[in-house]
C-alpha positions as CSV (number, residue, x, y, z in Angstrom):
1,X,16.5,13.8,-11.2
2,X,14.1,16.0,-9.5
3,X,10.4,16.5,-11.1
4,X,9.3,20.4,-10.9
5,X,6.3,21.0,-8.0
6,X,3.6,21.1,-10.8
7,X,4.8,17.9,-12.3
8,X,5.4,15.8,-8.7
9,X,1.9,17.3,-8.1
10,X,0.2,15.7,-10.9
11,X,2.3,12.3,-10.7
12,X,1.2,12.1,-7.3
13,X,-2.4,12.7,-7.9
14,X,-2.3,10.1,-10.6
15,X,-0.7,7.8,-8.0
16,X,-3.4,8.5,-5.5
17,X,-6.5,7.9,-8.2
18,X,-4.5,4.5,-9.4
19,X,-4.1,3.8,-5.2
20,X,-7.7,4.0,-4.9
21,X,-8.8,2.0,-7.9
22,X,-7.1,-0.8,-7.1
23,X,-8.8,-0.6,-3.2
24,X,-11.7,-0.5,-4.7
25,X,-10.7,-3.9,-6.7
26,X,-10.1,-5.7,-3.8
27,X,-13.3,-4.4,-2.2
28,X,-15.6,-5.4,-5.4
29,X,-13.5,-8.5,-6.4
30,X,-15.3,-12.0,-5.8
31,X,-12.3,-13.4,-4.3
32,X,-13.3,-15.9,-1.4
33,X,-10.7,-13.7,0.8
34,X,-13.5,-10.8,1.0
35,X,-15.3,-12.8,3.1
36,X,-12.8,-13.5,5.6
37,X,-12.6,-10.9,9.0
38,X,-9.4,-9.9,8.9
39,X,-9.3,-9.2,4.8
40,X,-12.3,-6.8,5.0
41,X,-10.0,-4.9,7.5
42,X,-7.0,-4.8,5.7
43,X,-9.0,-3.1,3.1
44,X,-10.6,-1.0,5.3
45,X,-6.6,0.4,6.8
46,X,-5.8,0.6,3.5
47,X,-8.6,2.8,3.1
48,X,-7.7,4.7,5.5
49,X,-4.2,4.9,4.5
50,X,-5.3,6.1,1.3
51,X,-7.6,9.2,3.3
52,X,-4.3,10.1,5.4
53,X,-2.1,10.3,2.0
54,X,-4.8,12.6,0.5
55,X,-4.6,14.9,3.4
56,X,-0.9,14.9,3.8
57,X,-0.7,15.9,-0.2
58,X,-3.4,18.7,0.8
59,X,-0.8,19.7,3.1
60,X,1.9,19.5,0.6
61,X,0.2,21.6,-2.0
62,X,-0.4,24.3,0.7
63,X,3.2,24.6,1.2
64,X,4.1,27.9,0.3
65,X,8.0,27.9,-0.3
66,X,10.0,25.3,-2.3
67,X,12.5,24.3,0.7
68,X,8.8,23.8,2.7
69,X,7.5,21.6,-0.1
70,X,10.9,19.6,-0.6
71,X,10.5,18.8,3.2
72,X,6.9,18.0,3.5
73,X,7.5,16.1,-0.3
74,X,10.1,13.1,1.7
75,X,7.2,12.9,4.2
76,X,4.2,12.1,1.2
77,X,6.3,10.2,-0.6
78,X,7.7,7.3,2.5
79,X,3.5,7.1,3.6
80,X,2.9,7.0,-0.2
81,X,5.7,4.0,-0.7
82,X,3.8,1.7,2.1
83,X,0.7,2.2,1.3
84,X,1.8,0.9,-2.6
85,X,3.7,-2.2,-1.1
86,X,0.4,-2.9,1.0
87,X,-1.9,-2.6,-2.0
88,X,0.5,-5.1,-3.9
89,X,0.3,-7.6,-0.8
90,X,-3.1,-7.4,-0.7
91,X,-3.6,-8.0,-4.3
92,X,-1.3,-10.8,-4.4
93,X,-2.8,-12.6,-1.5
94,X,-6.2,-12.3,-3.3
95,X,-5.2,-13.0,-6.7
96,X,-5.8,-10.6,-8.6
């Protein structure tokens, strides 16, 4: 079942707030893994990850027909799916 381009909109913006509040966890958490190199830069890709999905749904929500959308939408949502299964590594290697 396909959602309608004002709902998929909003679902994905949810997505992307939830996306960056649980960044922000594993930035602000006190596990000992914060301290470690190669941690602090997995958050910081995934922070970037995060930036390149918010620009790619600002080009999504430019599109102006719904075949233009529909294409761009497969796009959003493949960068969306590995940045999720990232975040959920990353939590689970710190704990939380």
């Amino acid at each position: 079942v396909r959602l309608s381009r004002e709902e998929y909109l909003k679902k994905a913006d949810s997505g992307l707030k939830t996306m960056d509040a649980e960044i922000q966890e594993l930035a602000e958490s006190g596990s000992a893994l914060n301290s470690r190199d190669y941690f602090k830069m997995r958050i910081e890709a995934l922070k970037l990850h995060l930036d390149y999905c918010r620009r790619d749904f600002e080009r999504l929500q430019a599109s102006e027909t719904e075949e233009a959308f529909r294409v761009k939408q497969k796009g959003f949502d493949r960068g969306l799916d590995f940045l999720g299964e990232n975040i959920e590594l990353a939590l689970e290697e710190a704990g939380l």
